[in-house]
C-alpha positions in Angstrom: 15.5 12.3 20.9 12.7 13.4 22.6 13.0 16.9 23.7 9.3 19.0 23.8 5.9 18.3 25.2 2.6 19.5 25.6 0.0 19.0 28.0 -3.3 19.4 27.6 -5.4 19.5 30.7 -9.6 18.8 29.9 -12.3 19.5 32.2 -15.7 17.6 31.0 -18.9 18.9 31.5 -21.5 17.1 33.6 -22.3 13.7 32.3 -20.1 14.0 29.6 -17.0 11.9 30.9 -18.2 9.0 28.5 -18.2 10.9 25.5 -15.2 12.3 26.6 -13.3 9.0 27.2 -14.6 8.1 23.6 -13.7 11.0 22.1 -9.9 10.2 23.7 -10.2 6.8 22.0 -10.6 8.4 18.5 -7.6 10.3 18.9 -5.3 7.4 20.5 -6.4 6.6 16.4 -5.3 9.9 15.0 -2.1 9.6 17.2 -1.3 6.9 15.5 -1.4 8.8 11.9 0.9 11.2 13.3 4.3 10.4 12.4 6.1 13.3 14.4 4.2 12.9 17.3 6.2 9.3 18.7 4.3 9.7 22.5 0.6 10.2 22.9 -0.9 9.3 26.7 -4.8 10.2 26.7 -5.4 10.3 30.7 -8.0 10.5 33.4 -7.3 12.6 36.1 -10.1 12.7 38.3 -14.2 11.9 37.7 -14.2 14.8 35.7 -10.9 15.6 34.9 -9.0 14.5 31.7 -5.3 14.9 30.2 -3.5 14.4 26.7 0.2 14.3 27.6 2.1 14.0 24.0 6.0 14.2 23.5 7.9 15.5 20.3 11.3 15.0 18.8 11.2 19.0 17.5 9.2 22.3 17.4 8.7 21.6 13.9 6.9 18.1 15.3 5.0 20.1 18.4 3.7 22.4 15.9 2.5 20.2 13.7 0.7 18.1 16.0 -1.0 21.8 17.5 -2.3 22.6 13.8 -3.2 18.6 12.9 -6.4 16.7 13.2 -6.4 15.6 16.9 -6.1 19.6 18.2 -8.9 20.7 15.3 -11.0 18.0 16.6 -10.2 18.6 20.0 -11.0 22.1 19.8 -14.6 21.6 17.6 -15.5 19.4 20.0 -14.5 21.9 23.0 -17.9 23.8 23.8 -19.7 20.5 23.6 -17.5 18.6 26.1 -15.6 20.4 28.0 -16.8 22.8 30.8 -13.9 25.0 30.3 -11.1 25.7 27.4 -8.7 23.4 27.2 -5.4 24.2 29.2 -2.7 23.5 26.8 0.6 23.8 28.7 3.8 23.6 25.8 6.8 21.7 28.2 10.6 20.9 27.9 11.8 17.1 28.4 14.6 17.1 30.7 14.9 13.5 30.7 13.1 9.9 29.3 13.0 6.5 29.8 10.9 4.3 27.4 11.0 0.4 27.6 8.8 0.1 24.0 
């Protein structure tokens, strides 16, 4: 069961949305390796503004996912693409519905 999330909240820099959106891609592809981390949403907020929402069964599966290759990439990649640190927001699942 589904029980903790994180959301991680990605300001690009000025003419960088496109490498950002791309870089979003690759990690829809490392989500996929992941096999504690079951939900992955990469999101576009605004022009500028981006999202990662990801849902996990466990701490032990959260804290993977915060030490695995998506959030080193995400985080080598930071000063390059993102006009500001990412806001990474740790959040309890009160409830889910999931038609997949």
């Amino acid at each position: 069961m589904i029980k903790l999330a994180l959301f991680a909240r990605l300001e690009a820099k000025p003419g960088k949305e496109a490498d950002v959106e791309k870089f979003l891609e690759t990690g829809l592809a490392l989500a996929h390796q992941e096999k504690t981390t079951p939900i992955w949403f990469a999101l576009r907020l605004g022009p500028t503004t981006f999202g990662v929402f990801d849902a996990f069964a466990d701490e032990a599966g959260r804290q993977a996912h915060l030490s695995g290759p998506i959030a080193q990439a995400l985080m080598a990649k930071a000063d390059e693409l993102f006009s500001e640190p990412p806001s990474i927001q740790p959040i309890e699942v009160l409830g889910l519905k999931n038609l997949a």
